[in-house]
Every structure is written in C-alpha cells, then in structure tokens.
N, C-alpha and C positions, 0 to 999 in steps of 0.2 A: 631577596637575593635571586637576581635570574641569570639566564643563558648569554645575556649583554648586559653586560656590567658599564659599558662604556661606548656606548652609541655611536657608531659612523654612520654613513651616506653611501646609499646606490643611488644616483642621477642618471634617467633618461633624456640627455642633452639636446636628442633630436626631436624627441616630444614633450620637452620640457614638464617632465614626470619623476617624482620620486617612483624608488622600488621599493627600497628598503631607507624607513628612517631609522632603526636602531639594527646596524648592520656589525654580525661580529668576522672577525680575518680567522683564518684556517692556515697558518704560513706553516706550522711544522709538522713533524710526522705525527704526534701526537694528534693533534686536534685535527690535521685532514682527516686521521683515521676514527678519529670518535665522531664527526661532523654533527650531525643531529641525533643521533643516537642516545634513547633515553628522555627525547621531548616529548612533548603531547602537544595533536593541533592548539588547545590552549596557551601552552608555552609561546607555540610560534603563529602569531598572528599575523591581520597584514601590517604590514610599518619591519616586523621582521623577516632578518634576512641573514644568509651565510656567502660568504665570499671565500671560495677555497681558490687555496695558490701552491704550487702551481695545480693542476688539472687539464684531466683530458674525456671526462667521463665519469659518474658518480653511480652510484645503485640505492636505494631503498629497501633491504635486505635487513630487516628488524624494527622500522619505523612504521608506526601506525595508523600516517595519514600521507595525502599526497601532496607533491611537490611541483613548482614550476621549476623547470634547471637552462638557465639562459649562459651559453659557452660565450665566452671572450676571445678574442685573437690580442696579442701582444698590443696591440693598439687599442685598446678597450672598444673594440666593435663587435656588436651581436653578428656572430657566424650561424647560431643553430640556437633553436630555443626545444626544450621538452615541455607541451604543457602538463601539467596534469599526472603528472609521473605519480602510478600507485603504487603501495605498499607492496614490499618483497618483487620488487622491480629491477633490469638492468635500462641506463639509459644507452644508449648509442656511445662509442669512441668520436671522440672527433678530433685528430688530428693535429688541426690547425688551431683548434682552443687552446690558450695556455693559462684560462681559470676557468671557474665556473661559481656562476650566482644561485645560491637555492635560497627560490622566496614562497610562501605561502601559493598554494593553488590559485591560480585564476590569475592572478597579478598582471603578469605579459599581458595578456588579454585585455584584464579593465584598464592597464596605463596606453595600451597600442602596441606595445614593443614589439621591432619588427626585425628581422635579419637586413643589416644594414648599419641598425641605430646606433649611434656613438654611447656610450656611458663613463659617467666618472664618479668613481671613489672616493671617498672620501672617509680615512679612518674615523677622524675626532671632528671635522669643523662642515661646516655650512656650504656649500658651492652657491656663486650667488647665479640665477638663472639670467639666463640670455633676457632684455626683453624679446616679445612679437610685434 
C-alpha cells in the first residue's frame, strides 16, 4: 500500500516528457494540507508526483527531502518552477499559479521543463504524445 494508490499523469507536452507517472490530486483541504507530509525520499521517487489544487505556493516544513515545485497558471502553463526546494523551506507565492506540481528533486531539470511549457493531467489514463 502506497501514497498512490491509483496513478495519473503529469505530461510535458512542450517537451514531450513525463513528470510524474504515478501522480496523486491534492483537491481538498485535507490532503492540500497533509501533501507529502510523513513520506520519505523512498516513498517519492522519480515517476512520483503531487498535484495540489487549487495553489499558490507550498513549503517543506517537516519533510525530509527536497522538492522540485513547478506552479501552473489556469491553462496548465509553467509560470515559475522551484528547483530543488529543501527541507523546512518556504517556496515563493505566486500569484498567477492556480496549482502546483511537487515532483522529486531534479525532475524539471532532467525532463527540460521550462517556464513557458504547456502540461497535461491526467488523473487515471494515458495522454497519447504529439508525434516529432
């Protein structure tokens, strides 16, 4: 039994990059407020991921490892990315987010993600990619 019981999809559509293959939703006040709270970097590997809804800013204030935190605007476009967010951290507000992705450290980075990139969700199924 883990932290995703039922696998969605973060999709880098502009670079044709997974973020998160076993990604879990964050919609209620409950779980924005537990978010990762009580994982271990083991728990959260790459392939995992969190998608909180709504948001405007997250912290790491009792978690034990770091985080990449990539902010959404209403149209699932990267506005502001955190890499690397440590432990007992605030990240930045940002305004014009209205969620935010926390994927394992480094992620942004090894997939390219850039402020700019489009991304799609996907709670339960597959997004089929663009060809190149």
């Amino acid at each position: 039994m883990g932290f995703f019981p039922a696998p969605g999809k973060a999709f880098n559509r502009t670079r044709q990059a997974y973020l998160a293959t076993a990604l879990a939703v964050a919609d209620t006040h409950w779980t924005r407020l537990r978010g990762l709270l009580g994982l271990t970097a083991d728990d959260f590997r790459n392939g995992s991921g969190l998608w909180i809804v709504p948001c405007h800013g997250v912290h790491t204030l009792g978690m034990g490892f770091p985080i990449d935190v990539v902010y959404l605007d209403r149209t699932m476009t990267v506005v502001h990315i955190q890499p690397n967010l440590q432990p007992w951290r605030f990240a930045p507000v940002r305004r014009q987010a209205a969620s935010v992705l926390e994927l394992p450290s480094h992620v942004a980075a090894q997939t390219g993600t850039a402020v700019g990139d489009r991304i799609e969700i996907n709670p339960t199924e597959d997004p089929s990619p663009i060809p190149a």
